[in-house]
Each structure stands twice: as structure tokens, then as C-alpha cells.
C-alpha positions in Angstrom: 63.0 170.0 121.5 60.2 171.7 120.1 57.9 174.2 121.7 55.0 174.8 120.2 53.7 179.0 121.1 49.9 179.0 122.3 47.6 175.4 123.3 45.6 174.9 120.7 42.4 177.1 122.6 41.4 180.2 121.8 41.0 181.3 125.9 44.1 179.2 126.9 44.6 175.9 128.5 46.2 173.8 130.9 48.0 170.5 130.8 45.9 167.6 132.4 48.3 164.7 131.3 51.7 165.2 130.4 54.0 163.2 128.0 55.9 160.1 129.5 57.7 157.1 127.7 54.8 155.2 128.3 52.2 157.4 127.0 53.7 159.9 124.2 50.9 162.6 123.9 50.0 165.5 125.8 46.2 166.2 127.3 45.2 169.4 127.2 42.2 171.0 128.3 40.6 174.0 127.6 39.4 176.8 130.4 35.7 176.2 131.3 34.4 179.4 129.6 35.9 178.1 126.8 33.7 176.9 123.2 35.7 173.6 122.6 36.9 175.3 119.3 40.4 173.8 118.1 43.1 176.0 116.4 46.6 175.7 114.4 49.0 175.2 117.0 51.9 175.4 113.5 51.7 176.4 110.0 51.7 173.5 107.8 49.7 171.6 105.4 46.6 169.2 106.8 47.8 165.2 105.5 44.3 163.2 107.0 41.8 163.6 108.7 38.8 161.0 110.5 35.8 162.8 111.4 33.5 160.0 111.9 34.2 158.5 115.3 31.8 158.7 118.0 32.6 158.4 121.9 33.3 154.7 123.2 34.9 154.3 119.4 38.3 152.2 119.2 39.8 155.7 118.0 39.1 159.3 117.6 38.1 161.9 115.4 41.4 164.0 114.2 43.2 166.3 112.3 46.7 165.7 110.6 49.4 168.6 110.5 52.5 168.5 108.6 55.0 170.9 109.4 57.7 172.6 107.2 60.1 170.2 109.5 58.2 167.6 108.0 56.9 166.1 111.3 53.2 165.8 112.3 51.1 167.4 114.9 47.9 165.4 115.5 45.2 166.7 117.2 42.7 164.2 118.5 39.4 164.2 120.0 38.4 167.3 117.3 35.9 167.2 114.9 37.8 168.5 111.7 36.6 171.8 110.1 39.5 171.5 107.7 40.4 168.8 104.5 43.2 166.8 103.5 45.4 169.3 101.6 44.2 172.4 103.3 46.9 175.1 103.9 46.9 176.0 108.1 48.5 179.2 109.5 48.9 179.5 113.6 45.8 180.2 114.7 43.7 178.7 112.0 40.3 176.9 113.2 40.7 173.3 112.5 37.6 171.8 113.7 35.6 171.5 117.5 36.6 169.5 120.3 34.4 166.4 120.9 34.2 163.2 122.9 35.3 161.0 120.0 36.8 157.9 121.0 38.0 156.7 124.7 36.9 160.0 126.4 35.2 161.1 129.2 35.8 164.7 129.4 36.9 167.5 127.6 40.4 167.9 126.2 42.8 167.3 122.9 45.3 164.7 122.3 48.3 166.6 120.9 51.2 164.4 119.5 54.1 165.2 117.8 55.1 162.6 115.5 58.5 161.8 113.0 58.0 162.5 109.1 55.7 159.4 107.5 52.7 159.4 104.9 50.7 161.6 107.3 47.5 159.7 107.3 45.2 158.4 110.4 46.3 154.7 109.4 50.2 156.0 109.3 49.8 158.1 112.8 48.0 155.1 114.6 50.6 152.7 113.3 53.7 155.0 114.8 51.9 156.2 118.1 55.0 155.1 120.0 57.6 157.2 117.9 56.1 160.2 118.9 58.3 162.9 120.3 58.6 165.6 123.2 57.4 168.9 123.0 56.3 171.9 124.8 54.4 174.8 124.9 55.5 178.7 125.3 52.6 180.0 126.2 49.2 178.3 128.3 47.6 181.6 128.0 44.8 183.1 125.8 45.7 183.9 122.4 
């Protein structure tokens, strides 16, 4: 399993809705004195990203991590501050939270997903391969 140090807020975060068979993400929220900005939860190299969603959209804005394991972290709901081929450390800003998509409140979509081509169309297509994580830390940075 991996775990994955900080949630991806720079004032910490909690859980909201966890991972289950059914739904293979992971909800997290930020604290309310937090600014919505969204940061590098792993190094790795940014595959995609869709920045031109809007709320009530079929799908979200994201950003497109891969990993030197070769899996992806996706980060939805976020407005990307990053490009496709951008190098990401931990802690790197990789764009703003938003209400992109089916959303009604505040959070990020974080999805682990198996090795494939690393773009939107590629993550959409193998939502339900995604795989279990956790995170070390719900604190501030």
C-alpha cells in the first residue's frame, strides 16, 4: 500500500470520503482558514492536465502525476498552475482548488491509478483500476 506524507494543503486537511470498492478515490478537504491552493503530494512528472471545466460539467478540472513507480496521482477539482511535462517535487503548487465538475463544496479528488498513457482521456477511461492509498500525515505542512 502506498502512503502518501502530507494532503495535498498547505494548512492540513481531513478526509470527507474515503476509498471503497465502489468509489476508488479519496475526498479531501482542506481546513477553513485554508486558500484552496493545491500542492505535490509526490515527486514526479505532470502527464495531462484539463483546466477548462466549470461546475455542473460532466468532469473536472485536473492535474496528472506520474510517479517514479510509474503510477498516477490525479488531483481533481484543481485548476492546474502546472503543464504537461512539468517536473513536480513534494510540495510544489500545482494549481487552486475549484468547483469544477459535480461539486458542491470544497475538496480534491485524489486517485491513485496503475501505469497507462497518463492523460485525462486515459485516467477517465481506468477510474475503476484505481488503487488504495493513505496518508502519513493530515497535518499542516
Amino acid at each position: 500500500m502506498h502512503v502518501y506524507p502530507h494532503v495535498p494543503f498547505n494548512n492540513g486537511g481531513r478526509i470527507t470520503t474515503g476509498y471503497s470498492t465502489k468509489r476508488k478515490v479519496k475526498d479531501i478537504s482542506p481546513r477553513n482558514d485554508d486558500e484552496g491552493q493545491v500542492f505535490a503530494v509526490r515527486n514526479g512528472t505532470v502527464t495531462d492536465t484539463e483546466g477548462n471545466m466549470s461546475q455542473g460539467d460532466d468532469d473536472a478540472n485536473c492535474v496528472i502525476v506520474r510517479g517514479s513507480d510509474q503510477l498516477l496521482t490525479v488531483y481533481a477539482h484543481v485548476s492546474p498552475s502546472v503543464s504537461a511535462a512539468d517536473a513536480v517535487t513534494i510540495g510544489d503548487k500545482i494549481g487552486d482548488m475549484d468547483l469544477s465538475g459535480d461539486s458542491t463544496g470544497r475538496h480534491v479528488h485524489l486517485a491513485r491509478l496503475p501505469a497507462g498513457g497518463g492523460s485525462v482521456q486515459d485516467v477517465l477511461d481506468a477510474q475503476d483500476k484505481a488503487v488504495f492509498f493513505e496518508f502519513k500525515n493530515l497535518s499542516p505542512w
